[in-house]
PAROBA-12495 format. One line per field, with one value per residue (C-alpha): residue number from 1; residue in one letter; x, y, z. Coordinates in Angstrom, 3 decimals, padded with zeros to 6 digits. Each point is the difference from the previous one (the first is absolute). Example, Ala and Ser with C-alpha at 12.3 -4.5 7.8 and 13.67 -1.06 7.14 Angstrom:
seq = [1:2]
type = [A:S]
X = [012.300:001.370]
Y = [-004.500:003.440]
Z = [007.800:-000.660]
//
This chain:
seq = [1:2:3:4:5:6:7:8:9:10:11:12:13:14:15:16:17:18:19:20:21:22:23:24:25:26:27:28:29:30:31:32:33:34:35:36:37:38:39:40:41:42:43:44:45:46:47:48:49:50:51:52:53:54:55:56:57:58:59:60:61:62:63:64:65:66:67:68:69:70:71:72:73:74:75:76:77:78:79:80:81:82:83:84:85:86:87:88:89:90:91:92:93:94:95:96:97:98:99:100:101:102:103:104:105:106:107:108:109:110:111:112:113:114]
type = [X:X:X:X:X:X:X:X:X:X:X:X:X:X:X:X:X:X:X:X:X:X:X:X:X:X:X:X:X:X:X:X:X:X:X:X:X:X:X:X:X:X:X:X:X:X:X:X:X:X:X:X:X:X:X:X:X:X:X:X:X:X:X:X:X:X:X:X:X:X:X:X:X:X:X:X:X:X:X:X:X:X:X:X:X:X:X:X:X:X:X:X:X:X:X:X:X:X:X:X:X:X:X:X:X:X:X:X:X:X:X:X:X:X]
X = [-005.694:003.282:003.137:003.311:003.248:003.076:003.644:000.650:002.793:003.318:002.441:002.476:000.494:001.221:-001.667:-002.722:-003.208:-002.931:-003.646:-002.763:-004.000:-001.690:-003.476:-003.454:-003.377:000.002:002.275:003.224:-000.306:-002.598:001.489:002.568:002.084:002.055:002.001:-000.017:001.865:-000.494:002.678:-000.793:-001.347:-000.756:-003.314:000.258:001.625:000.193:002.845:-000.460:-002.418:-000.066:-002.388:-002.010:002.779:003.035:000.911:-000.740:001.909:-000.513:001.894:000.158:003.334:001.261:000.688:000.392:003.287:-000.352:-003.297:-001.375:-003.586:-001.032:-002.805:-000.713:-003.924:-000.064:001.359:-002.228:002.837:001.786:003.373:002.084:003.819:001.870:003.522:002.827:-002.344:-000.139:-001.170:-002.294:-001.773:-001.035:-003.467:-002.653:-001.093:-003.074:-001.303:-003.147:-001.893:000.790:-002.266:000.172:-003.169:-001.327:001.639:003.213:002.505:002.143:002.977:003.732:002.171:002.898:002.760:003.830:002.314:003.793]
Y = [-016.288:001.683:-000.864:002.046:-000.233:000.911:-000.162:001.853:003.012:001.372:-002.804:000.411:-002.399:-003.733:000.825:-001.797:000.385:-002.104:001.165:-001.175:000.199:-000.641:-001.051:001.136:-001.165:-003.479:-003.008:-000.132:-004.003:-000.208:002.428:-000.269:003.329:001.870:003.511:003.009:003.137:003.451:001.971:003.940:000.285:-003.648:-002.182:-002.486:-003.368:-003.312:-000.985:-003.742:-002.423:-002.842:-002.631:-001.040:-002.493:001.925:-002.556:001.917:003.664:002.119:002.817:002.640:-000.358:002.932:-001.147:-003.587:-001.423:003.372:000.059:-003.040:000.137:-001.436:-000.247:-000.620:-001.089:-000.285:003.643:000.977:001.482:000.126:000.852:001.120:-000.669:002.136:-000.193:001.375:002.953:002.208:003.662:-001.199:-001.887:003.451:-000.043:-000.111:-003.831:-001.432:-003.223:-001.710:-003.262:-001.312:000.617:003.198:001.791:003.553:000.141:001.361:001.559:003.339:-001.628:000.134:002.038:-001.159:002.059:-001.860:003.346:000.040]
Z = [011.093:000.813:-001.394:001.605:-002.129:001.874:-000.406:-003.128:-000.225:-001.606:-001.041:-002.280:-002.634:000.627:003.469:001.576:001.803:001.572:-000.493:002.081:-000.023:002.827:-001.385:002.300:-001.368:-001.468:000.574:-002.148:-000.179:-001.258:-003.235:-002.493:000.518:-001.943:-000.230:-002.473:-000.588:-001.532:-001.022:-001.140:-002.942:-000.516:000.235:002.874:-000.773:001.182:002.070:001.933:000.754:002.905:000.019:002.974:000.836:-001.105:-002.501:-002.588:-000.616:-003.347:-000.350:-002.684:-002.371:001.084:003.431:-000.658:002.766:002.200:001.086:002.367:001.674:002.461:002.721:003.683:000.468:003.574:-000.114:-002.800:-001.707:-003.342:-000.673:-003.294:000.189:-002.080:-000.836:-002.676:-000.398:-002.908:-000.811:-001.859:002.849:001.314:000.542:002.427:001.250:001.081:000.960:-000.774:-000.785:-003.133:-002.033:001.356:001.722:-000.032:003.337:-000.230:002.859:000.210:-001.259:001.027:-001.896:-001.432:-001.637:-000.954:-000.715:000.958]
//
């Protein structure tokens, strides 16, 4: 299993950026999916869910109206919208299956500083 999170880096705040994970090693239709973050200091936290038909989207409060993910299963890929950022969105992101598995990628940093 591989799972390759790109697209993170400096915004500053009110910007926006696109994350992706390219997913190796099972078949992302077959799995609800979902994105977390870590920011220094912190334990890792929840951030969105998509079901396997994208009808359903959970998001953690926090980013609730700025976040949206999404997914392309014939790409095998997940993606995390993220607008009107905030400092306190710095963190690193990962993707997984939701539940998560012991698999987990590198991450993408992301860091919102003016």
């Amino acid at each position: 299993v591989h799972l390759e999170e790109s697209g993170g880096g400096l915004v500053q705040p009110g910007g926006s950026l696109r994350l992706s994970c390219v997913v190796s090693g099972f078949t992302t239709s077959r799995y609800e999916m979902s994105w977390y973050r870590q920011a220094p200091g912190k334990e890792r936290e929840f951030v969105a869910r998509i079901s396997l038909n994208s009808y359903i989207r959970n998001y953690v409060n926090s980013v609730k109206g700025r976040f949206t993910i999404d997914r392309a299963n014939a790409e095998n890929t997940v993606y995390l919208q993220m607008n009107s950022l905030k400092p306190e969105d710095t963190a690193v992101y990962y993707c997984n299956k939701y539940p998560p598995s012991v698999d987990w990628g590198q991450g993408t940093q992301v860091t919102v500083s003016s």
